[in-house]
C-alpha positions as CSV (number, residue, x, y, z in Angstrom):
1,X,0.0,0.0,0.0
2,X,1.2,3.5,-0.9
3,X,1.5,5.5,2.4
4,X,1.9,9.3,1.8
5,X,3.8,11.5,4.5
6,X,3.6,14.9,4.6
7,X,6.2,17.5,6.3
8,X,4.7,17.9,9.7
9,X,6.4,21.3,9.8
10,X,4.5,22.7,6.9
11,X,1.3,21.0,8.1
12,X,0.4,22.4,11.4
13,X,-2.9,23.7,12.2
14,X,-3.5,25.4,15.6
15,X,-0.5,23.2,17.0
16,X,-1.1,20.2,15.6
17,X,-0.7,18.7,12.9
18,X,-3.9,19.3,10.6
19,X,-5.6,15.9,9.3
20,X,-6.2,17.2,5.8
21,X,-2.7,16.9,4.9
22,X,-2.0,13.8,7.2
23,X,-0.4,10.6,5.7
24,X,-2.0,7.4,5.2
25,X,-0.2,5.8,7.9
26,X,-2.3,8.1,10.5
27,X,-4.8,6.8,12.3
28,X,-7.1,9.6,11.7
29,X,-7.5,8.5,7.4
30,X,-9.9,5.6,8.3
31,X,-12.6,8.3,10.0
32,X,-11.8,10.5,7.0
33,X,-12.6,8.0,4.4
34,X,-16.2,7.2,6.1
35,X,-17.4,10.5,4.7
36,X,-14.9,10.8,1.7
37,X,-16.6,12.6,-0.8
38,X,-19.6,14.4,1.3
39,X,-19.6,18.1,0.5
40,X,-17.6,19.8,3.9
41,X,-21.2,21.2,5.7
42,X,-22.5,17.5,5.6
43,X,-18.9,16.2,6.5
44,X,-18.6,18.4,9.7
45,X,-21.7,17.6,11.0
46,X,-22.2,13.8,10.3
47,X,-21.9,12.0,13.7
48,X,-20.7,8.5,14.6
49,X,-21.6,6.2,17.2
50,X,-19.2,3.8,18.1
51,X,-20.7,0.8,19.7
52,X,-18.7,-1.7,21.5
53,X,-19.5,-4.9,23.6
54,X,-18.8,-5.0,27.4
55,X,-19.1,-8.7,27.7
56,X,-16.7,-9.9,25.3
57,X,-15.9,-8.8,21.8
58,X,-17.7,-11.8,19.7
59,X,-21.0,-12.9,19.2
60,X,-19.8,-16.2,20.6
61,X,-21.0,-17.7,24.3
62,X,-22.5,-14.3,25.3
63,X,-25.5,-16.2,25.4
64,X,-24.1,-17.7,29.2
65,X,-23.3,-15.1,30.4
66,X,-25.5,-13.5,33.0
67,X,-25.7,-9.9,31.1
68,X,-24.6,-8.5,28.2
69,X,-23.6,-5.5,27.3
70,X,-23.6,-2.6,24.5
71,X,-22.3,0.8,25.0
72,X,-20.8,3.3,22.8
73,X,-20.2,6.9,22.2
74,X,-21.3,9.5,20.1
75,X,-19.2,12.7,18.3
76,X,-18.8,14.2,15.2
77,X,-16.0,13.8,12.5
78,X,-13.6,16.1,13.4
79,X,-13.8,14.9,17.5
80,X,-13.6,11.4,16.3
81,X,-10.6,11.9,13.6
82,X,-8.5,13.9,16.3
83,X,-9.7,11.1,18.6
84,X,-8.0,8.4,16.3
85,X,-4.9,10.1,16.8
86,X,-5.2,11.5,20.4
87,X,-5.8,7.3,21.0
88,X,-3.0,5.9,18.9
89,X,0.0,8.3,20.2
90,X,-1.5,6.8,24.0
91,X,-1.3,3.5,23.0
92,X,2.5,4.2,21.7
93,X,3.5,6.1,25.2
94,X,6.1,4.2,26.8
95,X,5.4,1.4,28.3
96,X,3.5,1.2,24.6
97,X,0.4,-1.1,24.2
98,X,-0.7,-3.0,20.9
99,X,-4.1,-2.3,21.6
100,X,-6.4,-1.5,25.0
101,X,-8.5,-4.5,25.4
102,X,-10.9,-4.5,29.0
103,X,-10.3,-8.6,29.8
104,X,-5.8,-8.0,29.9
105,X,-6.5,-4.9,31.8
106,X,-8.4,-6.8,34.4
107,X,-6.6,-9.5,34.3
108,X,-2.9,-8.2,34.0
109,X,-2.0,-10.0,31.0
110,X,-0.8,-10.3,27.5
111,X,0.0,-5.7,26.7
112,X,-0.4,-5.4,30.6
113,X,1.4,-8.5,32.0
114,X,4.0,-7.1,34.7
115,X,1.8,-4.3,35.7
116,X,1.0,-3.0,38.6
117,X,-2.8,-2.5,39.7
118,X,-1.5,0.9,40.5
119,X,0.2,1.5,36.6
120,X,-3.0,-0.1,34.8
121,X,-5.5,2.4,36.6
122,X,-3.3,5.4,35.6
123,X,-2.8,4.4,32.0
124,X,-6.4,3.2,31.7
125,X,-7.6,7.2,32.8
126,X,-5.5,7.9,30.3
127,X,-7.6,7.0,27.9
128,X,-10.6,7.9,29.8
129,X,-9.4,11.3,29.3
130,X,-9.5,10.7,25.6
131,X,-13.1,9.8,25.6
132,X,-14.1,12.5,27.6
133,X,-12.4,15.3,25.7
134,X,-13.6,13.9,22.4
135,X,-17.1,12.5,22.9
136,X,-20.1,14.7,23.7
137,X,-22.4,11.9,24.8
138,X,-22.5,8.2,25.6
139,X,-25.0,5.5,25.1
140,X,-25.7,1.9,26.8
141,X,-27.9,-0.8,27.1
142,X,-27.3,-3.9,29.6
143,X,-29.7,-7.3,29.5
144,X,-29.5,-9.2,32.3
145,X,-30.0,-12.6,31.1
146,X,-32.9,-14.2,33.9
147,X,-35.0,-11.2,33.0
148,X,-34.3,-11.5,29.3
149,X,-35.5,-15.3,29.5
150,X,-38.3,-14.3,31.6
151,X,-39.6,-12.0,29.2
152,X,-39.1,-13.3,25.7
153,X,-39.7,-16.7,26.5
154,X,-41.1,-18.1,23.5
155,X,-39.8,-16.2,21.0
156,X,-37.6,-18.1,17.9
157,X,-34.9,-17.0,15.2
158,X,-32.9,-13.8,15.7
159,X,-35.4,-12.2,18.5
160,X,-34.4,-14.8,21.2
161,X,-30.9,-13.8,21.3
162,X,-29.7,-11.5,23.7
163,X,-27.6,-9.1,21.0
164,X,-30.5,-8.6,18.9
165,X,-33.0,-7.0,21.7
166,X,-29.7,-5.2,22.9
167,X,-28.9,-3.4,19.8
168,X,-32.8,-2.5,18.8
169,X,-32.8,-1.3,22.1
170,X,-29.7,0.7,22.2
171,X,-30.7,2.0,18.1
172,X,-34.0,3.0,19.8
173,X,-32.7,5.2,22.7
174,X,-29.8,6.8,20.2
175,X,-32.8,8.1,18.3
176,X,-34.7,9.4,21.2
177,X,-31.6,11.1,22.2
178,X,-31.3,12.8,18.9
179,X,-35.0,13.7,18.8
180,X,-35.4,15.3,21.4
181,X,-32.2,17.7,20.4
182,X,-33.4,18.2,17.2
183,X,-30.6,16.8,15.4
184,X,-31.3,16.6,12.0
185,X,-27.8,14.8,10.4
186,X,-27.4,10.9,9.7
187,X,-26.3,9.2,11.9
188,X,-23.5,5.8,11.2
189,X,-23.6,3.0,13.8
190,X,-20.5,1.4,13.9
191,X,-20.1,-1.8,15.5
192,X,-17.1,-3.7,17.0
193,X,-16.1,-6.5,14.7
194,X,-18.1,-9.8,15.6
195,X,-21.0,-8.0,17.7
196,X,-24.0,-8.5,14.7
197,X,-23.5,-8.7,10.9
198,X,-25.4,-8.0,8.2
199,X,-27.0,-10.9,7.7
200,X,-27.9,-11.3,11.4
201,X,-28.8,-8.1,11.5
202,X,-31.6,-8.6,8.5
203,X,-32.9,-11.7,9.8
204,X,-33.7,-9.7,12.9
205,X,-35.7,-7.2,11.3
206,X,-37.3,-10.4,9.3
207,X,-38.4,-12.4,12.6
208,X,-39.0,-8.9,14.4
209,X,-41.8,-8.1,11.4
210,X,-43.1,-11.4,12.0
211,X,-43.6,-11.4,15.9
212,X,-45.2,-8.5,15.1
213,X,-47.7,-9.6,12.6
214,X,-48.9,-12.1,14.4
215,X,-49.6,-10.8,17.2
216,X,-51.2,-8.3,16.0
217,X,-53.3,-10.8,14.0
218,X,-54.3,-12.8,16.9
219,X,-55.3,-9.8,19.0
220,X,-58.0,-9.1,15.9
221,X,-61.6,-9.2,17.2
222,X,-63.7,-11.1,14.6
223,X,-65.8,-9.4,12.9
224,X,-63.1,-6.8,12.8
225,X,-62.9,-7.0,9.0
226,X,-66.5,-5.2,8.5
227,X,-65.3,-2.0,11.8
228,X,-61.9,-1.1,9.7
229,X,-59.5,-3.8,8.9
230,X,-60.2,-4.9,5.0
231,X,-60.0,-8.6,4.4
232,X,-58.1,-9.9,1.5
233,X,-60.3,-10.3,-1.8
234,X,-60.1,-13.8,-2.6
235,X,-60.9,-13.5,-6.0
236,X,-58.4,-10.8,-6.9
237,X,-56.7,-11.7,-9.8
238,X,-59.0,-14.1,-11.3
């Protein structure tokens, strides 16, 4: 891959280094190309919200577990290309990290084996500080799983799993947040590899249309047809 590197001294932008003349090798190109080729008003304004899960970051055995998890955070383009690279020089501070990941942080292995509790918690605000300077709001949604059986007992295909109630739920409440703002941009989910994909995601909206068909059908008074709801013409066609 061709990676382009621009004089930093000839770039700089309020003190930094400004992201329109930054090099492929920054972390800050792969917000960029989301909204490569949007005129700049709808650029600047087009928000993001990143989701991630808590649990563990596949769809695989979250099913067990007693709750799962999504939560994310929202901010527009320029906070979240600035965040890319405000997160990437972190993760290069010595001692540098690969990649933040919650379950070696807890557990004091793999980029944070020989750490102290003490050197962890530091380095993890770190980050925090990050989120907080870049973000301006955060979302979440947490199933726990005896409720979640309690209530959707019954219930087949993409609708009795655990991530699929999570992220209509989560999708839901980003909406009412935006609502009642009046925000009027697009908004991009963007999901942490292995959480839902497309596929699973469709089929979810397939057996969520129809749950809802039918039980809407059932709860149908007879005679319901003649006080407002049409009955199919049988001879339609013919």
């Amino acid at each position: 891959m061709l990676i382009l590197t621009p004089n930093d001294e000839k770039t700089k932008l309020d003190g930094r280094t400004d992201h329109r003349q930054h090099g492929d090798d920054r972390a800050c190109m792969a917000i960029r190309a989301l909204v490569s080729g949007l005129p700049k008003p709808e650029r600047e304004r087009r928000v993001f919200v990143t989701v991630q899960v808590a649990v563990d970051d596949s769809n695989r055995g979250q099913e067990n577990q007693p709750a799962f998890i999504l939560a994310g955070f929202m901010a527009t383009v320029p906070h979240w290309t600035t965040f890319a690279d405000d997160w990437q020089d972190e993760l290069k501070r010595e001692p540098s990290i690969s990649l933040l990941k919650a379950s070696e942080a807890i557990n004091l292995t793999k980029n944070f084996a020989g750490w102290s509790e003490e050197e962890r918690d530091t380095r993890l605000l770190s980050f925090v500080k990050i989120i907080r300077k870049h973000a301006f709001a955060s979302i979440r949604n947490t199933l726990v799983k005896e409720q979640f059986d309690r209530t959707f007992v019954g219930f087949t295909g993409g609708l009795k799993k655990m991530y699929a109630q999570a992220t209509i739920a989560l999708i839901t409440r980003t909406m009412v947040f935006a609502e009642k703002r009046k925000m009027r941009q697009p908004f991009e989910f963007i999901f942490d590899e292995g959480i839902m994909s497309p596929n699973q995601l469709r089929d979810m909206h397939f057996d969520g249309s129809v749950a809802t068909l039918k039980t809407v059908t059932e709860d149908v008074p007879r005679g319901a047809g003649r006080r407002g709801f049409r009955r199919p013409d049988r001879t339609a066609g013919r």
